[in-house]
Each structure stands twice: as structure tokens, then as C-alpha cells.
N, C-alpha and C positions, 0 to 999 in steps of 0.2 A: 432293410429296416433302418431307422435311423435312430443316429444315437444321442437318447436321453439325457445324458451329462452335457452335453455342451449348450452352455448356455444362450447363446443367439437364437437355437431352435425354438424354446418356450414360447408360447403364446404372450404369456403375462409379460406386462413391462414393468423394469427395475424401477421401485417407486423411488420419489425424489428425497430421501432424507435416507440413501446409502450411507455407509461408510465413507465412500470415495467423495460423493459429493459434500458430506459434513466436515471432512478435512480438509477439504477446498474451502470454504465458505470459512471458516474459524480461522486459515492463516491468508484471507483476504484481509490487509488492511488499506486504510483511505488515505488512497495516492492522489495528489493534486498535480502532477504530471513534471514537476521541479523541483527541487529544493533551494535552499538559500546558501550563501556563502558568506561570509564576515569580509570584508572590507575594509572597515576600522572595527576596534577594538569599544567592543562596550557590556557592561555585566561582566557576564561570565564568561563571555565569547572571545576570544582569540583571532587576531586574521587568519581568514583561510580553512577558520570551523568552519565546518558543514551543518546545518542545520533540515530536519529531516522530520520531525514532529509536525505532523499536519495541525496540529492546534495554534503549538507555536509560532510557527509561520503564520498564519492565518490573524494574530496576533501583531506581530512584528508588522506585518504589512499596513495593518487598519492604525497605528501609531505613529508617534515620532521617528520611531528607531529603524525606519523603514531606511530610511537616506544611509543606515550603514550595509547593509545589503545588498547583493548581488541576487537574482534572479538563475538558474542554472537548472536544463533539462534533468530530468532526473532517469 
């Protein structure tokens, strides 16, 4: 006879808005696959800050301020 508790046996599939899958999904955020480094100094930024805000970045690149940054795998 087999046993009922374990879950792989059920017929039903685990629908998609589990727990496990909502916690996944809520601490996914939007990686652009690099972040920025400071180079020279400007605002607020320090050499050698790391810049990690996908808006920011995203920001800094389409502007002037682009030429103080460094590109860096993330």
C-alpha cells in the first residue's frame, strides 16, 4: 500500500502561487547583470562606491555622468 503523506505521490500538482514560489518571486529583484563603480568623484559618490540601484544606473548611463563610471560584472 502506499503512503499517502508523501507528497510527490498525489495526483494534483502544487499550484503556482505556493509559498515557496511567492518567496522566490518577492526577493527577485531587477539585476542588469553589472553594476557601476565611481572613478571620479561626483554628488554623492566617492571613488570606488559601488553603485547597484538598477534605476540609478540606468540613469547615470543615459547622462553626462556617465564618463565617471566604471562598468563591473556583478
Amino acid at each position: 500500500m502506499a503512503d499517502t503523506d508523501d507528497v510527490s505521490a498525489s495526483d494534483t500538482p502544487m499550484p503556482a502561487n505556493t509559498p515557496i514560489a511567492a518567496s522566490t518571486a518577492s526577493t527577485t529583484v531587477e539585476s542588469l547583470g553589472y553594476i557601476l563603480v565611481t572613478r571620479h568623484a561626483f554628488g554623492d559618490y566617492q571613488v570606488g562606491d559601488e553603485i547597484t540601484d538598477a534605476s540609478e544606473i540606468k540613469d547615470i548611463l543615459a547622462g553626462e555622468l556617465a564618463v565617471y563610471v566604471i562598468k563591473r560584472a556583478a
